[in-house]
N, C-alpha and C positions, 0 to 999 in steps of 0.2 A: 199775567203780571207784566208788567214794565218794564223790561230791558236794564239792568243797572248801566248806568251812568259811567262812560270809560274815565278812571285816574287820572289827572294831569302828570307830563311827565318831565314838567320844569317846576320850580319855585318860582315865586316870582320875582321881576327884576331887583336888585336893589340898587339902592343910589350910595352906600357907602361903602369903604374897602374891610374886607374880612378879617384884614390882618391887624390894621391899624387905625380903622377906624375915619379916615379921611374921607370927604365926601367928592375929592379930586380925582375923579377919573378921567381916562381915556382910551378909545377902543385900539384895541393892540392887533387885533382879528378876528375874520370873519370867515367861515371856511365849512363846506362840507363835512360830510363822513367820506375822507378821500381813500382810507381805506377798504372800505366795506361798499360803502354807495348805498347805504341807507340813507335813508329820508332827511330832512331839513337841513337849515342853518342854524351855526354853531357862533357865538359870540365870546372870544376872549378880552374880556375891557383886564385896562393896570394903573395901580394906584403912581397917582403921580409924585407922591411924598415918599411912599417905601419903596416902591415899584414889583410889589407885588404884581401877580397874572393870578386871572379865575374866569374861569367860564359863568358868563352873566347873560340870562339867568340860567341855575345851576340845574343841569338833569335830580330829580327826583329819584328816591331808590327803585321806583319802577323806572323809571326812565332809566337808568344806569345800567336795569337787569334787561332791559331791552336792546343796548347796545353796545351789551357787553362781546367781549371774542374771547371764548375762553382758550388758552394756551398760551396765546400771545408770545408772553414777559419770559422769553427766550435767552440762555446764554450758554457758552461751552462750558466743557468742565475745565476746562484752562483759566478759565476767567472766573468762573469761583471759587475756584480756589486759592487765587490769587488775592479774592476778596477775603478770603474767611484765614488768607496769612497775614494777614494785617493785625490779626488780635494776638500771633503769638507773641511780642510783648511783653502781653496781662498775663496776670495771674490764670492757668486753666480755669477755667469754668467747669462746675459740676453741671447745670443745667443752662439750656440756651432755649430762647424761643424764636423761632422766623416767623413771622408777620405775613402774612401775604403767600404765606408759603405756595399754592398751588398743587403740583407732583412733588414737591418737597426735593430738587433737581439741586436747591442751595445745601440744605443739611446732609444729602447725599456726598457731596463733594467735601465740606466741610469736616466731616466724620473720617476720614484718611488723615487730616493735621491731627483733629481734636477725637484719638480714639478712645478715651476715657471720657471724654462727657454726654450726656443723655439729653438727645436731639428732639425738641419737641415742634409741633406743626401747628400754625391757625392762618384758616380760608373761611370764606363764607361761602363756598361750594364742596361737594362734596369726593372733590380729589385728593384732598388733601386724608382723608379716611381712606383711601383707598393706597395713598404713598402708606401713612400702619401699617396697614398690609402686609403690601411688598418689602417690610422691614428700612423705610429707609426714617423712619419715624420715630421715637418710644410713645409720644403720644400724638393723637391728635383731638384739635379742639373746631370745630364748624360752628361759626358764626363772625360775630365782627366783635375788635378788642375794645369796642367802647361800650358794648350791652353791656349791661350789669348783671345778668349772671356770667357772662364768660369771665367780667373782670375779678367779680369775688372766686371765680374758680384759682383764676392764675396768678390773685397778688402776691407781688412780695416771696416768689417760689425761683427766680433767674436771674444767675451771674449775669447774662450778657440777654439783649434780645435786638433781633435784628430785623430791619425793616428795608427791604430791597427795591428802589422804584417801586413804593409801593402808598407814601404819603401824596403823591402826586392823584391818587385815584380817590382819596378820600374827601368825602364831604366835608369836614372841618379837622384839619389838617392837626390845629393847636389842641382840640380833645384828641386826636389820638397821639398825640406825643405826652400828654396830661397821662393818659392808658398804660404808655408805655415804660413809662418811670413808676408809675405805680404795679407793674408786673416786678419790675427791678428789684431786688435786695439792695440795699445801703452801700456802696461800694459798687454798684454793678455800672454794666459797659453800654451803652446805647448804639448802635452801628448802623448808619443811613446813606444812601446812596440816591442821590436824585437828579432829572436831568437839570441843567443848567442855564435859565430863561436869560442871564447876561451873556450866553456866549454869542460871540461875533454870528456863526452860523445861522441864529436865531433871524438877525435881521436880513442876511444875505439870501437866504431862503424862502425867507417870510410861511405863508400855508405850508408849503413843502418842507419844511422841517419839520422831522420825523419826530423831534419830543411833544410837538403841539397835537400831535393825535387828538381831536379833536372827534369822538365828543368824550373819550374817554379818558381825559386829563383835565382834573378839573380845577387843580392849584399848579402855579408852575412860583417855587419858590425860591428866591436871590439867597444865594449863600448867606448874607452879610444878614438878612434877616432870620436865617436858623437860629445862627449862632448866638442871636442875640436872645432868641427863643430860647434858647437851653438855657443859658445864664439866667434868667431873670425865675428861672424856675429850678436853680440853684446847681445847674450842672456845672462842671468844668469841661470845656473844650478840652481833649488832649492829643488830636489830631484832626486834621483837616487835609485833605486832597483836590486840586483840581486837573490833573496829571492823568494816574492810573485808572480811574473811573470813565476816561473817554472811553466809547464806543465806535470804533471806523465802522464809518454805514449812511453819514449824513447825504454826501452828494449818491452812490448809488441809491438810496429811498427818495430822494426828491426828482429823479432821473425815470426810475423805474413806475413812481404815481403820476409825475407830470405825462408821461408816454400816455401811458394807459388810458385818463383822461382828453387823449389828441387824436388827432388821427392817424397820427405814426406810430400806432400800438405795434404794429409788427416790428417795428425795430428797439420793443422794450428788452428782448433778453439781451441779443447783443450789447445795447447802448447801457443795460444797468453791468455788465457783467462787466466792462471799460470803466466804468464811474464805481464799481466797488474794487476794481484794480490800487484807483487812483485814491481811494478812501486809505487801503493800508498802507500804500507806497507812501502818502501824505502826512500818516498816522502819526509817527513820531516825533515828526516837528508841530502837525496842529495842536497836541495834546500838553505842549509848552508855551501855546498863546491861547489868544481870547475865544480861539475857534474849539477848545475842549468843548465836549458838549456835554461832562457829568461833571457832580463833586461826590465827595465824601466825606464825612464827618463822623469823628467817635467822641461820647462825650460821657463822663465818669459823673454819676447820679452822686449824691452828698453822701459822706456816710453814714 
């Protein structure tokens, strides 16, 4: 028999933007896998009306499961918890979903502020069954929040659900915030963190900034367009961040991938471990200009 026929692992190109529909593009970058050093070139073109970013053309869910790095989306428990004090505020939540969860490393941390509500997980891999487990979970759900059966399992069941640098990875960005409000009960809280394609570091960087992970970032979305996204789909903004969401780490990751790429690989420990000196000593003034590299946004579904 015949050898089946290998899957493509892009879509093919398009000529308009995803977000808004213009057919004003232009190429914003072109860039390896600088992480990994797998195979091809990556294209991020941006609308020139929104200024959306999107990897054009887009990897394919084979393609995505090809180059994917599972663990990655790394943070302290300092730092999540820091995110998940942002909601005391609200009203508790009886029920929460994390998105993207992974080890479930967010509702572990989160679960120390919020010890009365029941922390639930969704990955489309299978660690997130495996955080159940280990109790850092009440449930878990493996797949993606825009299948239809995961959706009719979770509608309309969570105060709050949260999505952690996690819209950045997703094939269409606007169905899963469409998912996401429909998980939500009438009154509930939306919580998103993502990196920030207008920050200064973006252009000063260019390939070596660390949000364009490339190929594994496939929207890189302007605050000014979320926002507008929530609204028009009847949310209220009630908070917005572009401050505490920075992450120090831009010049050590652009320090440590440009090395390794050179031929002065041998002086990437030293040279990165200077450049992530200089990231936290930097921290607290870049994270009050253009140079933040994340925002945040919470925004209360209608009731």
């Amino acid at each position: 028999m015949p050898s089946a026929r290998p899957r493509p692992i892009h879509d093919p190109r398009r000529d308009d933007c995803p977000w808004c529909g213009s057919r004003r593009l232009r190429t914003r970058l072109r860039s390896p896998d600088l992480r990994h050093r797998r195979p091809g070139t990556f294209v991020v073109d941006e609308c020139q009306d929104c200024a959306h970013a999107f990897q054009n053309p887009r990897l394919t869910p084979e393609g995505l499961t090809l180059y994917e790095a599972e663990g990655d989306r790394r943070s302290s428990r300092r730092r999540l918890r820091a995110t998940a004090r942002v909601m005391l505020p609200f009203p508790e939540p009886e029920s929460w979903l994390d998105v993207g969860t992974g080890d479930a490393s967010f509702p572990l941390a989160a679960k120390e502020l919020f010890t009365y509500t029941a922390f639930d997980g969704l990955d489309p891999t299978p660690r997130v069954e495996r955080a159940r487990a280990a109790g850092r979970l009440d449930e878990a759900h493996v797949g993606r929040l825009t299948a239809p059966e995961v959706l009719a399992r979770l509608r309309g069941r969570y105060d709050v659900v949260s999505m952690l640098h996690h819209l950045e990875h997703t094939r269409d960005p606007k169905e899963e915030l469409a998912a996401a409000l429909t998980a939500l009960r009438p009154g509930g809280h939306l919580l998103l963190e993502l990196p920030d394609p207008t920050s200064a570091s973006a252009a000063v960087l260019g390939k070596w900034w660390h949000p364009y992970d490339q190929p594994r970032h496939l929207h890189l979305i302007p605050p000014a367009n979320l926002r507008t996204e929530l609204e028009a789909r009847g949310c209220v903004v009630v908070a917005t961040d572009r401050r505490t969401p920075h992450t120090p780490g831009d010049l050590a990751t652009a320090v440590s991938l440009w090395l390794a790429h050179s031929p002065l690989r041998a002086l990437t420990r030293p040279a990165t471990a200077a450049a992530a000196a200089l990231d936290h000593t930097l921290s607290p003034l870049l994270r009050r200009t253009r140079f933040s590299n994340a925002y945040r946004v919470i925004a209360r579904k209608a009731p």
